[in-house]
C-alpha positions as CSV (number, residue, x, y, z in Angstrom):
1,X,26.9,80.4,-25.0
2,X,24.7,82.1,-22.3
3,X,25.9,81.8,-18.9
4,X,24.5,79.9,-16.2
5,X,23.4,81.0,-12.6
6,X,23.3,79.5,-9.7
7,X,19.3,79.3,-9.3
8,X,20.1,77.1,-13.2
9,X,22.3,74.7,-11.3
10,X,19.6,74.5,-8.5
11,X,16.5,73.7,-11.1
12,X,19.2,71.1,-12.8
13,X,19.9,69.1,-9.8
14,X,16.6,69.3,-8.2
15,X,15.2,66.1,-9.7
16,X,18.6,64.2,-8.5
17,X,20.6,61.9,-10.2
18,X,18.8,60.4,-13.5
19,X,19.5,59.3,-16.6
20,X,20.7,62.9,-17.5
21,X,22.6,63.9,-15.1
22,X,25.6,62.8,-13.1
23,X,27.1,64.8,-9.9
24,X,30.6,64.8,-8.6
25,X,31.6,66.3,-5.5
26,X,35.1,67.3,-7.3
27,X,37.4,67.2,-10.3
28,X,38.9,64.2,-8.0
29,X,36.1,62.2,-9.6
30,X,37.4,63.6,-13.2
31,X,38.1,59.9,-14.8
32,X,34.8,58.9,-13.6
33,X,32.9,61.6,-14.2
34,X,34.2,61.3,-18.1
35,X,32.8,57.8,-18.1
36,X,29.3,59.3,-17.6
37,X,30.2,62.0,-20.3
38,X,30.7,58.9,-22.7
39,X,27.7,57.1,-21.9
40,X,25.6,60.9,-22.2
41,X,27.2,60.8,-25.6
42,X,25.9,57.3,-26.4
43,X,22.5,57.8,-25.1
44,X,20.3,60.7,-24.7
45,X,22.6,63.6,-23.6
46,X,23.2,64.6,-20.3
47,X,25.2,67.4,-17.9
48,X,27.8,66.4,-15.7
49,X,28.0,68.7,-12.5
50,X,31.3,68.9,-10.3
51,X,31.0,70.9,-7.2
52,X,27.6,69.1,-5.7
53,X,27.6,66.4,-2.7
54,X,25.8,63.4,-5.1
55,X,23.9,62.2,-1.7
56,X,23.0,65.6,0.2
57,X,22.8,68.0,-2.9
58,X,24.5,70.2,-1.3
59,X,26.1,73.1,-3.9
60,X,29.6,73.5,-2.4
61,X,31.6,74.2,-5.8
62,X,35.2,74.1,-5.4
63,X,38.8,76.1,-6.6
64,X,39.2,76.1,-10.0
65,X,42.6,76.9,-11.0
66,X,44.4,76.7,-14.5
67,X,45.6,73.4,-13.7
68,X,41.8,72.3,-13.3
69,X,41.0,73.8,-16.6
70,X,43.7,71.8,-18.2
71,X,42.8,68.5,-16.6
72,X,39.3,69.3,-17.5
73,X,40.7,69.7,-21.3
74,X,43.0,66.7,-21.0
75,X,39.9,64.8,-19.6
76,X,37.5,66.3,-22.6
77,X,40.6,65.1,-24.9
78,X,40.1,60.9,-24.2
79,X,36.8,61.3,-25.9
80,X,36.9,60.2,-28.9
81,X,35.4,61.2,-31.9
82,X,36.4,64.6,-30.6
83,X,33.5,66.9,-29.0
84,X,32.4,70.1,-28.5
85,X,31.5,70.2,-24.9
86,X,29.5,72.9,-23.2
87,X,31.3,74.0,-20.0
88,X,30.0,76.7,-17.6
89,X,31.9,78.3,-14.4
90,X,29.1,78.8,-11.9
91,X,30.1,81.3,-8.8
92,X,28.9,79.9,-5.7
93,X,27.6,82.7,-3.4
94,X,27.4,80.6,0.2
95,X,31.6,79.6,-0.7
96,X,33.2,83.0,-2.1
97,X,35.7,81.8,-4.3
98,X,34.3,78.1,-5.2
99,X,32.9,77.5,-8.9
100,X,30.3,74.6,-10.0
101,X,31.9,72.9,-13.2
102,X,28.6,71.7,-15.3
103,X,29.2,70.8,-19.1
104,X,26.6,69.4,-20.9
105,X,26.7,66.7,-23.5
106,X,24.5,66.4,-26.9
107,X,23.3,62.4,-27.0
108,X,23.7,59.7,-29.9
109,X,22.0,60.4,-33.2
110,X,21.6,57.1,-35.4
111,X,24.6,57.2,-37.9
112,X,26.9,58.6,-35.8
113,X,29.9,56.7,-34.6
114,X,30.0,55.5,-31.1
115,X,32.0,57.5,-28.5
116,X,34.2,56.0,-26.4
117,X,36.9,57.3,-23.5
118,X,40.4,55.9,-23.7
119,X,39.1,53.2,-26.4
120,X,36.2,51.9,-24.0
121,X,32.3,53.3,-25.3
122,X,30.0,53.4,-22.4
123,X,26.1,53.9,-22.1
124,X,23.6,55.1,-19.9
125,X,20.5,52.0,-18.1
126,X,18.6,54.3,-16.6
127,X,20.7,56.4,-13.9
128,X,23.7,53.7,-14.1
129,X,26.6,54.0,-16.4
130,X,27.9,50.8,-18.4
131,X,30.3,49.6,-20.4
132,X,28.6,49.1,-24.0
133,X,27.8,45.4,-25.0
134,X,30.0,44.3,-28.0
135,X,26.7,43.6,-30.2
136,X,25.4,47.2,-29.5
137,X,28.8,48.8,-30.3
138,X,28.8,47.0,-33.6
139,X,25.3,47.6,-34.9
140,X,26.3,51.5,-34.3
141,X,29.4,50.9,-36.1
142,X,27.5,49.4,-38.8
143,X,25.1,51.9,-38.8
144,X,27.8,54.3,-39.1
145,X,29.5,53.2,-42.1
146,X,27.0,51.0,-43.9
147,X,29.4,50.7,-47.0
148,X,32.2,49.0,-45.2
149,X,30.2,46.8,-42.9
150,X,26.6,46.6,-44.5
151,X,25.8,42.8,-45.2
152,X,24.6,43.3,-48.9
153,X,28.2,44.6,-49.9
154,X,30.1,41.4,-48.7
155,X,31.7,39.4,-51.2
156,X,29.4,36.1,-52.0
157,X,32.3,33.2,-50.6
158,X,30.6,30.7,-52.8
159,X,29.0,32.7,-55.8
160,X,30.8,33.2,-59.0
161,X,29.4,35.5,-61.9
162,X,28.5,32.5,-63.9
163,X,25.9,31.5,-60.7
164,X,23.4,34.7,-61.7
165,X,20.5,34.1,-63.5
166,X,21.3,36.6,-66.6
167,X,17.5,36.0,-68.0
168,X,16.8,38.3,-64.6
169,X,19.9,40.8,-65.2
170,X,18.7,41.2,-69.0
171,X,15.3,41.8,-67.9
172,X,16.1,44.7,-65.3
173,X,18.1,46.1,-67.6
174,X,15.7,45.7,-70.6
175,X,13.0,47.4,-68.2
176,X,15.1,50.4,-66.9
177,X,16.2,51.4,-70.3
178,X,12.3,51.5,-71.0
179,X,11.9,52.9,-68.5
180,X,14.4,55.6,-68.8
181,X,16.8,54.7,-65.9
182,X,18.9,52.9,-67.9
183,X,21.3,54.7,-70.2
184,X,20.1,52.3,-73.9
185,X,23.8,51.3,-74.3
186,X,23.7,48.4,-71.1
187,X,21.8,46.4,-73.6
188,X,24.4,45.7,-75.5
189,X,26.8,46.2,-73.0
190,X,28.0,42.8,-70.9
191,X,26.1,42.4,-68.0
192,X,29.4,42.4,-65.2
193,X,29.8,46.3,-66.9
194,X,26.0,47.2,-65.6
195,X,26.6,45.1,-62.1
196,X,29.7,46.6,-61.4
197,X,27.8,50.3,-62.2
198,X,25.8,49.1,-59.7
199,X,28.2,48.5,-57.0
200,X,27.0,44.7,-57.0
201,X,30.6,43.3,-58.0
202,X,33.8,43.6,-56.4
203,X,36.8,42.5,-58.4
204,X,34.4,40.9,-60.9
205,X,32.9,39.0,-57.7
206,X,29.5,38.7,-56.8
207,X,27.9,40.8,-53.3
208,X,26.0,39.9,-51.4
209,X,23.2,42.1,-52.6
210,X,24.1,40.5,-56.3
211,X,23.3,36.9,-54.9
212,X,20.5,38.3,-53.1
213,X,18.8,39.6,-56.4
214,X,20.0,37.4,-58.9
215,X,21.7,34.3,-57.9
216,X,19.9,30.6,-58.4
217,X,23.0,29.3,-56.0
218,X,21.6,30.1,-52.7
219,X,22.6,26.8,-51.0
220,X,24.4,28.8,-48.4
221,X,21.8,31.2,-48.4
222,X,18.9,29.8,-45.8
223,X,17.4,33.0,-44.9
224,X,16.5,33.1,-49.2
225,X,13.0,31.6,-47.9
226,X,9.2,32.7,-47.8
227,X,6.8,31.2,-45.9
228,X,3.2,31.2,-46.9
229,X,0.1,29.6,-45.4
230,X,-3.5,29.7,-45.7
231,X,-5.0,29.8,-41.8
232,X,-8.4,28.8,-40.6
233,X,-10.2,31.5,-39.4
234,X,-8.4,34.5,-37.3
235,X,-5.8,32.8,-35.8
236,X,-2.8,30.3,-36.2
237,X,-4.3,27.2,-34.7
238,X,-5.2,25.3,-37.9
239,X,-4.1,25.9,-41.8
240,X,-5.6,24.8,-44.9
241,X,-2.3,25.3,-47.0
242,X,1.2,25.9,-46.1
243,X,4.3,26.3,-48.3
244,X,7.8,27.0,-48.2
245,X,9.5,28.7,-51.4
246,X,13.3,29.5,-52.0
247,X,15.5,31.1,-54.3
248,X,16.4,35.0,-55.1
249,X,14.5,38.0,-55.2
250,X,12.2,36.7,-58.6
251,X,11.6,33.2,-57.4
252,X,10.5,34.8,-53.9
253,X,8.6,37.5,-55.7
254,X,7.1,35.3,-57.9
255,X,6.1,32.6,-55.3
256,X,4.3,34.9,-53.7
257,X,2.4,36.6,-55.8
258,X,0.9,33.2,-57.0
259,X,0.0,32.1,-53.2
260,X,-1.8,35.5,-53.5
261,X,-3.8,34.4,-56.3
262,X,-4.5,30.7,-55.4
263,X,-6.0,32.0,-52.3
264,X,-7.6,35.4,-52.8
265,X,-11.0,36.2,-54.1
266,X,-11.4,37.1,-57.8
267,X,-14.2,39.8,-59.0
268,X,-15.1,40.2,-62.7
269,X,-16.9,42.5,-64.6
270,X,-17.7,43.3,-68.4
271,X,-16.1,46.5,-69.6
272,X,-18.3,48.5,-71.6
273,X,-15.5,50.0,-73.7
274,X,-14.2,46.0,-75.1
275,X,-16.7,43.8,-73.5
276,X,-14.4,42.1,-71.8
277,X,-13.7,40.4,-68.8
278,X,-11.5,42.6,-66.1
279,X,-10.8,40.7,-63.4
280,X,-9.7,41.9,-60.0
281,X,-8.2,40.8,-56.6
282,X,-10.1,41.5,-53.6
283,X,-7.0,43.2,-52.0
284,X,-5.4,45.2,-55.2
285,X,-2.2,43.4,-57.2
286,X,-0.9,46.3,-57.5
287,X,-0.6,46.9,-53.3
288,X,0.2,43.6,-52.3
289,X,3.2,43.5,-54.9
290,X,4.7,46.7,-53.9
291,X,4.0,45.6,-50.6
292,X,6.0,42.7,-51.0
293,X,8.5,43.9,-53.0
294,X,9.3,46.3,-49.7
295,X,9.4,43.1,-47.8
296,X,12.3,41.8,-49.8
297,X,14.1,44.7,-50.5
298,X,13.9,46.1,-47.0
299,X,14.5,43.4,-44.6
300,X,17.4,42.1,-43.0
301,X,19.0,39.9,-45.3
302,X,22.3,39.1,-42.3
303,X,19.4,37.5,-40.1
304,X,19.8,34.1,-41.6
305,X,17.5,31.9,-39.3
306,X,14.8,34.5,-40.0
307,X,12.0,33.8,-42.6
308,X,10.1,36.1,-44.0
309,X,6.0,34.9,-44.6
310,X,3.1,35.5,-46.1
311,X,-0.3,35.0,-43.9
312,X,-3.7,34.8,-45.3
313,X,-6.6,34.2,-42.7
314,X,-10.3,34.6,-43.1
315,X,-10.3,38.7,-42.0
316,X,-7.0,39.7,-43.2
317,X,-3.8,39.4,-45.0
318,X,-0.3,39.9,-43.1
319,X,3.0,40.2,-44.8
320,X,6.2,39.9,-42.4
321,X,10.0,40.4,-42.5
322,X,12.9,40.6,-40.5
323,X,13.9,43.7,-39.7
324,X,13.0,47.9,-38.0
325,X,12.0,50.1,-39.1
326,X,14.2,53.4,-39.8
327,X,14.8,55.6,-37.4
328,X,13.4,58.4,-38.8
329,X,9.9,56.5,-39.8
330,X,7.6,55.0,-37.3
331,X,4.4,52.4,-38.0
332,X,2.2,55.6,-38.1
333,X,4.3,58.4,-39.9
334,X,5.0,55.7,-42.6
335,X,1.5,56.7,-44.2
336,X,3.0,60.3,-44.5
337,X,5.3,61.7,-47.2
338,X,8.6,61.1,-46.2
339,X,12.1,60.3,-47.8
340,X,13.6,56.9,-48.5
341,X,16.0,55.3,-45.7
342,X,16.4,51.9,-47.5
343,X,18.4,49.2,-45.3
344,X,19.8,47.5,-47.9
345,X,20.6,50.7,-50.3
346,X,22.3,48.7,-53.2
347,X,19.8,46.3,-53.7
348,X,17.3,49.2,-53.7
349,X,19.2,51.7,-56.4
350,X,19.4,48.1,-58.5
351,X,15.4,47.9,-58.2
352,X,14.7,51.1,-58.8
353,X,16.8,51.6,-61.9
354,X,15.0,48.5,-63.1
355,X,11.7,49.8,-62.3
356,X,10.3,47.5,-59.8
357,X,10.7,50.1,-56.8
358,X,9.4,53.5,-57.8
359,X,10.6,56.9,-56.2
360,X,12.0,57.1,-53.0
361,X,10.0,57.1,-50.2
362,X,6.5,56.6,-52.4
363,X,5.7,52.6,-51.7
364,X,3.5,53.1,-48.8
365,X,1.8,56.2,-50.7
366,X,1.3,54.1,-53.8
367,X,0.4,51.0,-51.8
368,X,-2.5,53.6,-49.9
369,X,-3.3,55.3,-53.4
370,X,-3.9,51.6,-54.8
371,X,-6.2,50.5,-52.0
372,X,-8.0,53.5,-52.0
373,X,-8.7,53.4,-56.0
374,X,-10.6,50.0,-55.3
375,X,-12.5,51.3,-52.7
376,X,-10.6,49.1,-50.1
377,X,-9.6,50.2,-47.0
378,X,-5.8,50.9,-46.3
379,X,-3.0,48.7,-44.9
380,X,-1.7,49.1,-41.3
381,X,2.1,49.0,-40.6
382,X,3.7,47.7,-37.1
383,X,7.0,46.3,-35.7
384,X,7.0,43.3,-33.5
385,X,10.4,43.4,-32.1
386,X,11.9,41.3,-34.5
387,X,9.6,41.7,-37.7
388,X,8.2,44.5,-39.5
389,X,4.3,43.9,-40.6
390,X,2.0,45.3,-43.3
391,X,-2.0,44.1,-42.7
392,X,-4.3,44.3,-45.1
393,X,-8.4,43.6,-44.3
394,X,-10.2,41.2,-46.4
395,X,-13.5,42.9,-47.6
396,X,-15.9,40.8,-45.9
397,X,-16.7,38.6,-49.3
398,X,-17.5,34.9,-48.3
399,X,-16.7,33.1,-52.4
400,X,-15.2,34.1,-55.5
401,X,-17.6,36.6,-56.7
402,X,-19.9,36.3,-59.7
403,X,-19.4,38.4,-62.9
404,X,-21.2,41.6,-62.5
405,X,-21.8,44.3,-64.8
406,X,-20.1,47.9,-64.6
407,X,-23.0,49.7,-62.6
408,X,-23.1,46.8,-60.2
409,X,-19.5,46.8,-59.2
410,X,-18.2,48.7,-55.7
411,X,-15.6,49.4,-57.4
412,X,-16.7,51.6,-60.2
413,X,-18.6,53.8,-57.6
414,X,-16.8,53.8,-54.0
415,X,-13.6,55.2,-55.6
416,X,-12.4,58.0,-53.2
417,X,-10.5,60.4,-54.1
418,X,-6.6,60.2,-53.5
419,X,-5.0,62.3,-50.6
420,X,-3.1,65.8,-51.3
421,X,0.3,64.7,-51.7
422,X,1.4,68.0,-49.5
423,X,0.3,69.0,-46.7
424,X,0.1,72.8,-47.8
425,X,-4.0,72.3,-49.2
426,X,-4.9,74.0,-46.0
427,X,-6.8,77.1,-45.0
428,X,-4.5,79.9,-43.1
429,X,-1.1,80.7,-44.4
430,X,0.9,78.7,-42.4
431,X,2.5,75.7,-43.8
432,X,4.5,73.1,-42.2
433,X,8.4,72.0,-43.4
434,X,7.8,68.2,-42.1
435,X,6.0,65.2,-41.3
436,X,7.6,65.6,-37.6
437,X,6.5,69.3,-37.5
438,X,3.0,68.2,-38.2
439,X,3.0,65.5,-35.7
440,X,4.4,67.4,-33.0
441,X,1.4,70.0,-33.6
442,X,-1.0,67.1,-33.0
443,X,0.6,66.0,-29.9
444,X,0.9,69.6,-28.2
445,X,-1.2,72.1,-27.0
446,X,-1.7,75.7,-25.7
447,X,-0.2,74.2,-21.9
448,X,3.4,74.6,-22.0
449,X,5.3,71.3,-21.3
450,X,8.9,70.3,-21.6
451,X,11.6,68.7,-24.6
452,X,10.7,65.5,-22.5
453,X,7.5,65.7,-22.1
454,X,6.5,66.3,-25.8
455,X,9.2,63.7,-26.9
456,X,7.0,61.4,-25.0
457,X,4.1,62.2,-26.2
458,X,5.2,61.7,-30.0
459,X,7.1,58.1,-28.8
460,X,10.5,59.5,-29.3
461,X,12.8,58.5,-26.3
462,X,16.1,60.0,-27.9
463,X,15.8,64.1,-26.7
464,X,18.6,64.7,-29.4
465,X,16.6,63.5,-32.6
466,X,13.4,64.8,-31.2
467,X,14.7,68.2,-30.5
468,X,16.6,67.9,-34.3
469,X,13.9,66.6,-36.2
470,X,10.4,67.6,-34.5
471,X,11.1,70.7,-31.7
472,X,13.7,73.0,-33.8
473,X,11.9,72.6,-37.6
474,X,8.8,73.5,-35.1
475,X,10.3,76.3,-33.4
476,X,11.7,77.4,-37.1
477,X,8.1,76.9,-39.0
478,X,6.6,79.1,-36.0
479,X,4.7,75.7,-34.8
480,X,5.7,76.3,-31.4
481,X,7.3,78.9,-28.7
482,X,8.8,79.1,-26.0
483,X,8.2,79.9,-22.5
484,X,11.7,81.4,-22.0
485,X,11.9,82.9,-25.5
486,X,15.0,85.5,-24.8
487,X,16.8,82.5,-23.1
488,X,16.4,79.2,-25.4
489,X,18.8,77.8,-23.2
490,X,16.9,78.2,-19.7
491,X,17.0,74.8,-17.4
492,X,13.2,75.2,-17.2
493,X,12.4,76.0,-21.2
494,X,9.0,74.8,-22.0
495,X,6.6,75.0,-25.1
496,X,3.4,75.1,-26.3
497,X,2.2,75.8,-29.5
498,X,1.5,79.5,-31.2
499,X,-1.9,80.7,-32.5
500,X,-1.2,80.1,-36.1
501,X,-0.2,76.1,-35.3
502,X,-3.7,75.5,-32.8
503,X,-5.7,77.3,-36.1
504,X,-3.8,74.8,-38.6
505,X,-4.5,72.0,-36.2
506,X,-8.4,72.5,-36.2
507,X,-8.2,73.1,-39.8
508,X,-7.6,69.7,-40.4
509,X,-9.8,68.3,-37.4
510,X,-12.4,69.6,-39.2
511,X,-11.5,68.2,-42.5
């Protein structure tokens, strides 16, 4: 640990008091001075500073004696999980014998269990520290162990075995052991033996996630809808056809896929190879099934008077369901490669032994890859606040389309080529370790700026996760440097990035 100066305890408290930083005139403040530590460790970091006047700034430090460095450990000790805290004894040269007491605090990475100080958690709005809402505690907790809590591994209350739809349980398992996920024995094997494997029974009772999937007793199940409507124009104001289906995973699926039909242009042609009619969707099967299948497996099932919906208008296509996106993916990196966060893992690892979800992390690629095989342009992805969205634009096509022959078609000649799958097809030899790395060198430049400011700049508001995911990988992969490089710890550390990252950058600018 490098040890602070003065002039570092002079550039920390020169902004004032902020969301990152508390001041206490003295250890007399200890108890509440460990409430701010909490709420740093439950929001974006932070240093608490004893020895400073909070309304003057004035640096007077004080005695530090072993009895303060016990309290201090004491104090520490009523945080719970236990921490690692950073603690620095500053010498104050304008009071000979005073010390500043600053520790810093690391903040809350998603996953990790709340912190709380003599059993209460606290949080940082804006400079002010709280005690934490009940409902934010428990999604943390949740988050934190997802196998006790999450809502797809709840025993069913009103769902025996005998409710599941076996025709659907035989059929997974008939397609995984084709499809080599599936040791061959499960088909002969009862079907509780495979679900159990699958961590979709407990005690020979339906989850959740099992009911979800497979169930056709979903009476106390309302959020097992999907809304689908045929708009008007661009908007909502008038619909030519609106529907409600229910039922599991299947029926949803299924129900769907057939609004998709009723309502989406058809194009034929005559194959030379057969001569035979191929027909095609406007917007590809294959995207807007793997699109919805995401929407089904990912969204949050717990959110019962939520619906998820299909939306058709004249320009576009919108598929919508209830839920975030992962922390670690946004709307735009989404398009990237990246791994699979699924919120509702079990019913995932069910789907993807059975075929109907691919590799991890790969729908949006194949989703991008189908699109761009047909010569249609690719989906966008947002979040709403309460519902994650995939759009998909209508090619501008007025009525079904007549049959046309092969060197008539768009689609036989506006095929573009599919995108690298890595991003290491580039000139120079200097290759990126992550998606985060890569956006982080799009975001920065050869003007030095701080954590904050590039956090900002790629929409991260949580320093910790930007500095463990993007700035470190960066500062590791040569991306960036920094201004202080012999002190990584300096209060004023800025970066910018390094030759090599600004010649990678224009690389693909001009590509």
């Amino acid at each position: 640990m490098e040890m602070m100066t003065i002039d570092d305890i002079k550039a920390l408290i020169a902004a004032d008091e902020s969301r990152t930083l508390e001041l206490k005139k003295t250890t007399g403040e200890l108890k509440d001075g460990m409430h701010s530590a909490c709420a740093f460790l439950n929001t974006d970091g932070g240093w608490l500073i004893f020895g400073v006047t909070p309304t003057g700034l004035k640096i007077i430090g004080q005695q530090v004696t072993e009895a303060t460095r016990r309290e201090i450990g004491q104090a520490i000790a009523g945080l719970e999980p236990a921490v690692d805290v950073e603690t620095h004894y500053v010498d104050v040269p304008d009071y000979p014998g005073n010390k500043v007491i600053a520790m810093r605090f690391d903040g809350w990475v998603w996953g990790e269990r709340p912190h709380t100080f003599h059993g209460c958690p606290y949080y940082k709005v804006e400079s002010t520290t709280k005690v934490m809402p009940h409902d934010m505690y428990d999604e943390r907790i949740r988050a934190h162990q997802p196998q006790i809590y999450a809502w797809e591994r709840h025993v069913a209350e009103s769902v025996t075995l005998a409710d599941l739809n076996e025709k659907h349980i035989r059929g997974c398992i008939r397609l995984g052991v084709e499809g080599g996920r599936i040791p061959s024995s499960a088909m002969s094997a009862p079907i509780e033996d495979t679900l159990a494997k699958w961590q979709l029974l407990k005690n020979g009772i339906p989850t959740n996630g099992a009911v979800m999937l497979f169930s056709d007793q979903i009476d106390e199940y309302p959020q097992f809808r999907l809304r689908m409507a045929r708009f008007l124009g661009a908007d909502k104001n008038e619909f030519i056809d609106n529907q409600r289906a229910e039922g599991n995973f299947f029926d949803l699926l299924d129900a769907g896929m057939a609004f998709f039909f009723k309502h989406l242009n058809l194009s034929g042609r005559i194959t030379d190879h057969s001569l035979q009619r191929e027909e095609r969707l406007e917007v590809p099967y294959h995207a807007l099934r793997e699109a919805l299948i995401n929407s089904l497996c990912h969204r949050q099932w717990e959110l019962h008077n939520l619906t998820g919906s299909i939306a058709i208008y004249d320009d576009r296509i919108e598929i919508a369901n209830p839920g975030v996106f992962p922390p670690q993916i946004s709307p735009e990196s989404i398009k990237e490669p990246h791994e699979s966060y699924p919120y509702n893992l079990k019913i995932a690892e069910a789907l993807y032994k059975s075929t109907y979800l691919e590799s991890w992390g790969s729908g949006a690629k194949r989703i991008m890859d189908a699109c761009r095989e047909q010569g249609v342009e690719e989906p966008t992805w947002r979040w709403d606040g309460g519902f994650v969205i995939v759009t998909f634009k209508r090619p501008n096509k007025g009525s079904i389309s007549p049959e046309v022959s092969p060197k008539h078609d768009p689609s036989t000649t506006q095929v573009r080529p599919k995108y690298p799958t890595s991003p290491t097809q580039v000139p120079y030899q200097f290759h990126t370790s992550s998606i985060p790395v890569q956006t982080l060198i799009e975001k920065g430049s050869d003007e030095y700026m701080s954590a904050l400011e590039l956090a900002n700049l790629c929409g991260l508001k949580n320093i910790r996760n930007f500095r463990k995911y993007y700035l470190n990988p960066a500062l590791a992969d040569g991306a960036m440097e920094r201004m202080y490089p012999d002190q990584p710890n300096h209060p004023k550390q800025k970066y910018r990035l390094t030759e090599a990252a600004k010649e990678w950058k224009n690389s693909q600018s001009s590509k």
